[in-house]
N, C-alpha and C positions, 0 to 999 in steps of 0.2 A: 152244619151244627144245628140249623132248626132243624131239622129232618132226625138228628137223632135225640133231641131233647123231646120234641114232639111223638117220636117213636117211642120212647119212654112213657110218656103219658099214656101213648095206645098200652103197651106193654100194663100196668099198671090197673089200665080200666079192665083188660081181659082177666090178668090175674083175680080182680075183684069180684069181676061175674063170677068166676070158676068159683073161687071159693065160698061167696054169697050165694049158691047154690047148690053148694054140698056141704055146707058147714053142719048141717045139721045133721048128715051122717058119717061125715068125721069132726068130733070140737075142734080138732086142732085146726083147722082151719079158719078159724073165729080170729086167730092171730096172725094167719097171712090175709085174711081179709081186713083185718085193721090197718098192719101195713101197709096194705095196696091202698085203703081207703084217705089214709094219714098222706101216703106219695102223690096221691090226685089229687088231695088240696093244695100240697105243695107244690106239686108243678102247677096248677089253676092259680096259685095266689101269684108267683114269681113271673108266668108268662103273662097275667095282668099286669104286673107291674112294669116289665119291661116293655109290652108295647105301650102302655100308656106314658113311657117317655119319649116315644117318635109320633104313635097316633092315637085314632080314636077306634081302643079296644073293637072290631069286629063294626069299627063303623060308627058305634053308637057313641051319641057326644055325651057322654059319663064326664062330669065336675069334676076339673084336674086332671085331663085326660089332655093327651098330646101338649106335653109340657114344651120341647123343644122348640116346635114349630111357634107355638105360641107367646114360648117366653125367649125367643131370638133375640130381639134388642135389648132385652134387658140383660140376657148373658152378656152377648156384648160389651154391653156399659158395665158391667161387672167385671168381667174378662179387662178389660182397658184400666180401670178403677185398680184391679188387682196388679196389674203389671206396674202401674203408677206407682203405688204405694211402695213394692216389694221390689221391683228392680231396678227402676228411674228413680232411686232415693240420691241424693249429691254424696251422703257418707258413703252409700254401698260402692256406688260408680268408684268414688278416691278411694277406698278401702280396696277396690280391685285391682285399680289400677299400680296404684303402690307395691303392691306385692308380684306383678307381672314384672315392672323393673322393663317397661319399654324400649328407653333411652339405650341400655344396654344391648337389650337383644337388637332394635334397629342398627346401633350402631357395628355391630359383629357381623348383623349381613351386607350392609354398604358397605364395611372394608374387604368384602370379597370380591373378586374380579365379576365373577355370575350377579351380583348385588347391583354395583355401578353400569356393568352392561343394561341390567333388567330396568335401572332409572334413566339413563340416559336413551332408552328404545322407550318405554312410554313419555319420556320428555319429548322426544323427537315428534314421536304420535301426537301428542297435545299440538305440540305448535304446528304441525302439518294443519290438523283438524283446525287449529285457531286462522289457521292463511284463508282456510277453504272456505269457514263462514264469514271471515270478516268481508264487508265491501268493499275496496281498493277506492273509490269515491268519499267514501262516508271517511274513512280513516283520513286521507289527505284534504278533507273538509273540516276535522277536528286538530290536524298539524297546522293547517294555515291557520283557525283562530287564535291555538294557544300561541304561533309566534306574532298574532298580531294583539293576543293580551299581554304577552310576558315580553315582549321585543318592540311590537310597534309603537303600541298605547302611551308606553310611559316614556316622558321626554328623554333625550339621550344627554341633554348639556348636563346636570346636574350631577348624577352619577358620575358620568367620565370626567367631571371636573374635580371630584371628588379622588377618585383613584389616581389620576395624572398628579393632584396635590401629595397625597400621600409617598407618588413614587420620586417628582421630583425635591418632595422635602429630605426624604432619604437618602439624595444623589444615586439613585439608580440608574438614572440617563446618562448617567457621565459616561457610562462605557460606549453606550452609542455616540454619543457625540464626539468621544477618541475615536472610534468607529469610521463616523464619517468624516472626522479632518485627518486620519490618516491616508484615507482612501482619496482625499481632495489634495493630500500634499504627495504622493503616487503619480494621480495624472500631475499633476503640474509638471514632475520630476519627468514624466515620459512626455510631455508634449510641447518641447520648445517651437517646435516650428511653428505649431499652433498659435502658439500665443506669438510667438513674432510677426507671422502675417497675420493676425488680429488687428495688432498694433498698424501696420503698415497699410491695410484696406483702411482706416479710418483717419489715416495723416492725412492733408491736403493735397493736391498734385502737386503742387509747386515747390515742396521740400523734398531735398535730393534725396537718393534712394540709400545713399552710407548713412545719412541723418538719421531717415529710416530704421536703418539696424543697429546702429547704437541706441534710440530711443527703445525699439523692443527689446535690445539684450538687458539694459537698464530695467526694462518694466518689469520680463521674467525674475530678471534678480532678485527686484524688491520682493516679486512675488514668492518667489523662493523663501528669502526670508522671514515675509510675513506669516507663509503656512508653518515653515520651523517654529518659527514662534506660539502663533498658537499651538501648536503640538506637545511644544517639549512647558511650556509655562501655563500651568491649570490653573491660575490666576488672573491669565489674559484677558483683555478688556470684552472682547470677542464670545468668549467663554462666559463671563460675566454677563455681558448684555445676552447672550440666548438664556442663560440662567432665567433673568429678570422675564426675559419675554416669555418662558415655559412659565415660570412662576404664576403669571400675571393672565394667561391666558386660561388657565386651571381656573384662576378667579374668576373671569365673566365668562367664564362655559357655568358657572355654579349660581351668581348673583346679577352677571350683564342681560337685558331680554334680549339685545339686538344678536348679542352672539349665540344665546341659548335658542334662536327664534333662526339662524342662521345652520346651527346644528341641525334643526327641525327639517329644514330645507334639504340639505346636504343626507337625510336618512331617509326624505322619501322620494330625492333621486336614486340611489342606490334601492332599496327595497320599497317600488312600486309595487301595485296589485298585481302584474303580470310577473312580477320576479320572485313573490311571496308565492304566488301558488306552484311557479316551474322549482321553485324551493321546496316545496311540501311535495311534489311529487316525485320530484329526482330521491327528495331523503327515506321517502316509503318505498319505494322502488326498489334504492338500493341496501335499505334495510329486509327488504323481505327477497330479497334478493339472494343477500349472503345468508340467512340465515336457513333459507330453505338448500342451498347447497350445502352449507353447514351440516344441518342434519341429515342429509341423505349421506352425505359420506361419511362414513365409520371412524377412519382413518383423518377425517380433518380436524387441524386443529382447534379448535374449539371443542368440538367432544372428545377429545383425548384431553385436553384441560379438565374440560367438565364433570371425567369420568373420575381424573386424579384427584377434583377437590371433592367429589362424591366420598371416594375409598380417604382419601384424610380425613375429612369430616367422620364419616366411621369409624377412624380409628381412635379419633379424641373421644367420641363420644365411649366407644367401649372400653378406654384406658382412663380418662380424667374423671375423677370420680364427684370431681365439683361440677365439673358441665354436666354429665348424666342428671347429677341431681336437680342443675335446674329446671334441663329439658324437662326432669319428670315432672315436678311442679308445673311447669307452664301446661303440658299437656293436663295435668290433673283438673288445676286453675280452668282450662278453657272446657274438659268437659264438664266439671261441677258446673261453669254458666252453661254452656249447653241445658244440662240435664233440667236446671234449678230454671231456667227461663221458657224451657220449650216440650217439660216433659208431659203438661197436658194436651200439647198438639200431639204431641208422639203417639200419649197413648188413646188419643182421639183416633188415630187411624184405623187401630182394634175395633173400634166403636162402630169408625162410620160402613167399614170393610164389612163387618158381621149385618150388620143395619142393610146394604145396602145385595146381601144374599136371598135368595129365595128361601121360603122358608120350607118347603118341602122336599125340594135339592138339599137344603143344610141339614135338615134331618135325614135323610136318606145318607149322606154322606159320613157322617157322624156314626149311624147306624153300621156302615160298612167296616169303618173305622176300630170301635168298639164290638161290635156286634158275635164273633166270638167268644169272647167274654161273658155278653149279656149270657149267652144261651149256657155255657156253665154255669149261669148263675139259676137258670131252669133248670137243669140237669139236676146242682146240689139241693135247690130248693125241692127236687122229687126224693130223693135218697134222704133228707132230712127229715122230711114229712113220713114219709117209713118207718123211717128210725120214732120220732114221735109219735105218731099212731099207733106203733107195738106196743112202745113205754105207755102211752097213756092205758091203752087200754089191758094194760098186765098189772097195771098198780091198780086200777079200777076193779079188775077181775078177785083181783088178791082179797081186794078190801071188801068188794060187797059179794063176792063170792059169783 
């Protein structure tokens, strides 16, 4: 394109010799010489102007020359400033988004089979990626804190004496404790001999051995009895007094030190330092465990759950026309603060991005860019000047003859 707007220029100046040299033995050529002279202003004025937007006309540093290169950052910051103003505005952002109707179209492609496939393979992806960088150390360094801020740290009597109040004011124990006098009036029923020779290891030697077994068929009996009893009468003295003792014991796990001091005891036998962290790393273990099996298989359950609540979720969202709406909101809501809190970083990056280009690359670039363009703008700027240079000098001919 420079080669034939520049050809034109040639074309133009040849035409001018010609005619600038035999005008005077034909007139008529007084008017292709104007033309010709009108097109090589024109292309002269247009091809200055246009390189004087990448460089310096023919080298020479002519004022306002190589505007690009020069005024780079300032585009730039103009360029950023613009984008600020005009499309990081919070009304234009909710005005668009409003009428795209998000909520709906996500939710129409999650309830397709291809949708829930396509989230549940980059879900799968994330959390691979997330096994890969996390530490295996670091993580089981952060399980053991949080179970020794939320589990170890705070006393155990108080709490549990609280919850065991609540469960034995409501008689919710009562079942276990039928529970266990069932199960204690069972054995008894199946272990006579037991309890006979109990009885009979602890008589003296010297009483005979029929004494013996009427004292143990006696003993069993009673005990018979006595388990019936408590069993079938939830009034029982028996029943009663554990009542009292659960009662009572809820209380000084909550207000006693020696017992709440005795709890303390009893928790960090069970959950020592060597149990907390074989704790924290059996539970990472076997969390990353299952869940990297999880996602490698298609077909396991979890991601066939996860793909069915994907595709329901899609379907609410593109049939319930109150949840779409407030999904829309909430997305609108979260990019309006996006936009309203961060759109001078955003469009800082325009800024710093142009800023941080060469300026003779950026204009060369630019140049390549545009650059067909400019040279029609040589091209018309020569056929304009043509056309001008005729007119002028045909109104001037007219007039002063």
């Amino acid at each position: 394109m420079k080669i034939v707007a520049t050809g034109l220029l040639g074309v133009m100046a040849l035409i001018f010799i010609v005619a600038f040299a035999l005008q005077d033995q034909y007139p008529w050529l007084q008017y292709v010489r104007a033309a010709a002279e009108g097109g090589m202003v024109g292309a002269l004025a247009d091809w200055f102007a246009v390189t004087a937007l990448f460089k310096h006309p023919m080298g020479v540093k002519i004022p306002h020359t190589a505007i690009i290169p020069r005024k780079k950052d300032q585009i730039g910051a103009s360029l950023g400033q613009f984008v600020e103003e005009n499309f990081l505005s919070e009304a234009v952002v909710q005005q668009k988004l409003a009428s795209v109707g998000i909520a709906q179209k996500a939710g129409a492609w999650l309830a397709t089979p291809g949708g829930a496939d396509r989230v549940a393979l980059e879900g799968a992806a994330l959390i691979r990626g997330a096994f890969t960088v996390l530490d295996d150390d670091a993580v089981q360094s952060v399980i053991e804190s949080m179970v020794r801020k939320h589990l170890l740290t705070p006393p155990w009597g108080p709490p549990a004496g609280k919850i065991a109040e609540r469960i034995f004011e409501d008689g919710h124990h009562h079942q276990l404790v039928d529970l266990l006098v069932d199960r204690a009036a069972d054995w008894v029923d199946t272990n006579y001999d037991l309890v006979s020779g109990l009885v009979s290891q602890r008589s003296p030697t010297w009483v005979p051995q029929f004494v013996d077994g009427l004292v143990g068929d006696k003993v069993y009996v009673e005990l018979t009895k006595f388990m019936r009893a408590v069993q079938t009468n939830p009034d029982h003295d028996v029943r009663l007094a554990l009542d009292k003792y659960l009662k009572d014991l809820a209380q000084d796990l909550q207000h006693d030190p020696v017992v709440i001091a005795k709890a303390e005891d009893i928790k960090a036998q069970v959950l020592g330092d060597p149990q907390v962290r074989d704790l924290a790393a059996r539970t990472w273990t076997t969390i990353k465990q299952a869940l990297l099996e999880a996602v490698d298989d298609p077909d396991s359950e979890l991601t066939q759950n996860f793909k069915t609540a994907v595709r329901d979720f899609g379907r609410r969202l593109s049939t319930d026309a109150e949840l779409a709406g407030k999904v829309n909101r909430w997305i609108a809501d979260a990019a309006g603060y996006l936009v309203r809190t961060y759109r001078s970083d955003i469009a800082a990056i325009i800024t710093e991005t142009v800023g941080r280009w060469d300026a003779v690359e950026t204009s060369q670039k630019i140049e390549l860019q545009i650059g067909k363009d400019l040279q029609f703008i040589r091209i018309n700027g020569t056929v304009v000047g043509s056309l001008a240079g005729l007119l002028i000098f045909s109104v001037a001919h007219a007039v002063f003859g």
